[in-house]
VOGU-3710 file (C-alpha; in Angstrom, 3 decimals, decimal comma):
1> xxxxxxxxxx> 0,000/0,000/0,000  1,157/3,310/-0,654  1,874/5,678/1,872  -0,194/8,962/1,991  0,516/11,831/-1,053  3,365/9,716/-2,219  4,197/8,341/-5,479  4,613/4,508/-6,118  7,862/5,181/-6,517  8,419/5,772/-3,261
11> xxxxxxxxxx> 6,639/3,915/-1,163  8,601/2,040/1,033  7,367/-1,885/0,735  7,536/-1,106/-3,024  11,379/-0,123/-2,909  12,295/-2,942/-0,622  10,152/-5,566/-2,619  11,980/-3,989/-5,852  15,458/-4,427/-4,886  15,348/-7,727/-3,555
21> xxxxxxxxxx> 18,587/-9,119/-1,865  20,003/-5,487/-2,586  17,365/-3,686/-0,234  19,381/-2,967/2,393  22,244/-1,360/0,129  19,283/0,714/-1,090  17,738/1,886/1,415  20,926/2,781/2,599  21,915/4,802/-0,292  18,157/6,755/-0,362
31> xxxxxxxxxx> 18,599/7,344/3,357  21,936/8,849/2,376  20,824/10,905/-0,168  17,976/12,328/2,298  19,939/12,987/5,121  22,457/14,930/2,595  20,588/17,050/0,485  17,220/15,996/-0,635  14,263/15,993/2,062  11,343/14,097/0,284
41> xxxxxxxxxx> 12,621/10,849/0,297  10,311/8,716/2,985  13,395/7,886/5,482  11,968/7,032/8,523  9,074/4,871/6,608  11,797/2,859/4,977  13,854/2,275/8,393  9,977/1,116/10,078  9,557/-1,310/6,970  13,260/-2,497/6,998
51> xxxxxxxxxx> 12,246/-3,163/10,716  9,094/-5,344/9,371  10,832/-7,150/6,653  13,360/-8,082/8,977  10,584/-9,253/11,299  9,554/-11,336/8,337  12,839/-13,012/7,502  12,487/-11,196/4,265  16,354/-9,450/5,089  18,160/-11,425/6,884
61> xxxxxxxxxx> 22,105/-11,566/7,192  22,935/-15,181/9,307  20,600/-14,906/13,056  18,586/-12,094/14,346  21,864/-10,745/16,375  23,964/-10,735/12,953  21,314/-9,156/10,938  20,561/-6,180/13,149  24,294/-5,828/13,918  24,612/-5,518/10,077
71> xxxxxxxxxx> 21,233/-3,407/10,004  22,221/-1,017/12,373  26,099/-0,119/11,574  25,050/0,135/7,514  22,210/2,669/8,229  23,807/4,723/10,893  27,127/4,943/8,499  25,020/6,316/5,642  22,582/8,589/8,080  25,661/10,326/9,666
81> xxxxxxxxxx> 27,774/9,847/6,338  24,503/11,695/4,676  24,561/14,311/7,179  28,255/15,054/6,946  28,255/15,586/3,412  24,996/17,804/4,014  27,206/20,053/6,850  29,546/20,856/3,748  27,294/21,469/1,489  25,750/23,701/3,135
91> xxxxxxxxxx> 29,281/25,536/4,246  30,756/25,459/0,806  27,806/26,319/-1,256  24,840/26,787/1,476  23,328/30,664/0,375  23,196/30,099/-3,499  21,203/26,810/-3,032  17,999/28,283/-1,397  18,401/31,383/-3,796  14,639/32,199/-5,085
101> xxxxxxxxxx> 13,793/29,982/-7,760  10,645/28,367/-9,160  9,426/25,099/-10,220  10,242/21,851/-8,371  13,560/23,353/-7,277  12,109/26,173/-5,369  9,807/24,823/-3,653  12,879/22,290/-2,332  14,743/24,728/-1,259  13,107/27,021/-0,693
111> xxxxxxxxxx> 14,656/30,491/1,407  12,082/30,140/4,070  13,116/26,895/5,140  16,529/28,631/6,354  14,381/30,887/8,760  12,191/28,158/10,222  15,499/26,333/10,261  17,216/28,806/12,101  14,304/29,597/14,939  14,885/25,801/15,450
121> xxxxxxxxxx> 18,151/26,177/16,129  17,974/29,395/18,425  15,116/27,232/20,387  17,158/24,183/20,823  20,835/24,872/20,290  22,843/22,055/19,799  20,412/19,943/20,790  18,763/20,408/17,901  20,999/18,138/15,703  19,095/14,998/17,601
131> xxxxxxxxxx> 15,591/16,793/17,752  15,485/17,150/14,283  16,035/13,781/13,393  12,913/12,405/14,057  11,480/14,919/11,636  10,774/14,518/8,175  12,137/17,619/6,242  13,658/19,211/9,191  16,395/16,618/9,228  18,177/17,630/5,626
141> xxxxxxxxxx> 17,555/21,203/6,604  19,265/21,400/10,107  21,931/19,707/8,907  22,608/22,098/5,798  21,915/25,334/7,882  24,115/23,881/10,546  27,189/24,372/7,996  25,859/27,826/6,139  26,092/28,688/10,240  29,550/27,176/10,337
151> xxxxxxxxxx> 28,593/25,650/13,498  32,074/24,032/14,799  32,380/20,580/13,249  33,570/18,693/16,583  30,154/19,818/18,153  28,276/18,708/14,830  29,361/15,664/14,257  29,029/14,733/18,291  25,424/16,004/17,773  24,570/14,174/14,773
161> xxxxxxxxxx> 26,126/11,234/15,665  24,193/10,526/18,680  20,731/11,604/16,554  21,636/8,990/13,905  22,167/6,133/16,142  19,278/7,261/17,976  16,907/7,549/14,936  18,233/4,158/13,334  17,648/1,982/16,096  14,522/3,363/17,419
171> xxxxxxxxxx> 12,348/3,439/13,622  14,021/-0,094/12,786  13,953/-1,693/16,180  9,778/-0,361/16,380  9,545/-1,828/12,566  10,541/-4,997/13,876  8,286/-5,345/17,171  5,766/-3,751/15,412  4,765/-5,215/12,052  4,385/-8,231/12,656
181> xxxxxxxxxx> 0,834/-6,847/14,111  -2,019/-7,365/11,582  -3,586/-4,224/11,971  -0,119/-2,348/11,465  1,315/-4,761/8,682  -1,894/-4,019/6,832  -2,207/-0,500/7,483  1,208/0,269/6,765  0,707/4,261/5,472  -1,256/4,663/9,289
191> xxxxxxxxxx> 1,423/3,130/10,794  3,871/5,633/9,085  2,444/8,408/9,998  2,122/7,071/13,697  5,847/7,181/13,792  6,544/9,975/12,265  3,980/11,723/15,462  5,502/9,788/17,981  8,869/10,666/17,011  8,232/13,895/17,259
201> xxxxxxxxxx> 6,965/13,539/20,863  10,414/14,395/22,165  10,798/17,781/20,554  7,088/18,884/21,518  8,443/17,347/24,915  11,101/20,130/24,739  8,751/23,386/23,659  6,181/22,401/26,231  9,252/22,643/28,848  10,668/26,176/27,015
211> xxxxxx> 6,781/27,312/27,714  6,524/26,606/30,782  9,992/28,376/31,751  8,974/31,322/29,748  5,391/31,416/32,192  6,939/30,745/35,480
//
C-alpha cells in the first residue's frame, strides 16, 4: 500500500520488494541521499519497513543478532555519512542553493526553510541536531543550515552522531516489534504516519518545557 501523497515510486514496501537481496544497500543509499541534500525521500518509513521485513525473515544476514548488527552499523554509516556531506554542502555552497527559484527546485529549497530552520536552532541549540532527526524535512535542513552557520564541526558531528544512532535503532527496532501486528502490517501508510507523530513527541516534549519556563 502506498503511503499517503506519495508516489509509487516511493513507497517504502515497493522499494524494498523492488530491490530484492540489494534492499538494504538501497535503502541505505536513499537514506543517504535524504539525510544529505534531498528531504522528500520517505526515510523514517523505509527504516519502520526495513524493521518489518526483517521481522519477516524477508532481510536477513545469518541470526537475528547478525542481521541487526549488520542493520544497524550500515544505516547509521550512511545517516551520519549523509549528514556530513549535508554540513559541507551547506558551508561550501549553502546561500546560493535556497536562492529564489521556481518550479520543483524552489519549492525544495526554498529560502524560508533557512528561517524556520534557524528559529529551530535558536530554540534548541545544539540539541537540535538529535531533535530534528525524528522529523521529516527538518532533518536535511538542520543539517545544511548547521554548515551555512559554520557551526564548529567537533560539536556537529558529536550532535549528529548521537541523533543517527538514535533515529536508526529506534524506527528499525519499532519496525521490527511492530509489524508483525495485523492491523499495522496491513495498514502500513497509518502506521507511518504514527511514527513519524511519535517521534516527534520528544521535541514537543522540549517546547512544552521552554513554555513553561517562559510562564513561570
Amino acid at each position: 500500500m502506498t503511503p499517503l501523497l506519495l508516489p509509487t515510486w516511493l513507497d517504502p514496501e515497493y522499494i524494498i520488494t523492488a530491490l530484492g537481496n540489494w534492499a538494504l544497500w538501497g535503502v541505505a543509499l536513499i537514506i543517504f541521499i535524504e539525510c544529505a541534500i534531498f528531504p522528500v525521500l520517505p526515510g523514517d518509513s523505509l527504516l519502520f519497513a526495513v524493521g518489518m521485513f526483517t521481522a519477516m525473515g524477508t532481510i536477513a544476514f545469518g541470526g537475528t543478532a547478525s542481521t541487526f548488527l549488520t542493520l544497524f552499523v550500515v544505516l547509521i554509516l550512511a545517516a551520519v555519512g549523509g549528514n556530513l556531506t549535508g554540513y559541507w554542502v551547506g558551508r561550501l555552497i549553502g546561500p546560493p542553493l535556497f536562492k529564489e527559484r521556481t518550479g520543483f527546485w524552489g519549492k525544495v529549497f526554498n529560502p524560508k526553510y533557512i528561517d524556520k530552520t534557524h528559529e529551530f536552532f535558536e530554540k534548541y541549540g545544539a540539541r537540535a541536531l538529535i531533535l530534528a532527526r525524528f522529523v521529516p524535512l527538518v532533518r536535511t535542513f538542520v543539517t545544511l543550515i548547521a554548515g551555512m552557520a559554520k557551526m564548529s564541526f567537533r560539536t556537529f558531528i558529536a550532535y549528529t552522531a548521537i541523533g543517527g544512532v538514535l533515529w536508526v535503532i529506534l524506527i528499525t527496532t519499532a519496525g521490527f516489534f511492530l509489524g508483525g501486528v495485523p492491523f499495522i502490517k496491513n495498514n502500513f501508510e497509518l502506521a507511518c504516519i504514527i511514527i513519524v507523530l511519535i517521534s516527534m513527541m520528544p521535541m514537543a516534549w522540549e517546547a512544552m518545557k521552554a513554555r513553561r519556563r517562559q510562564t513561570s
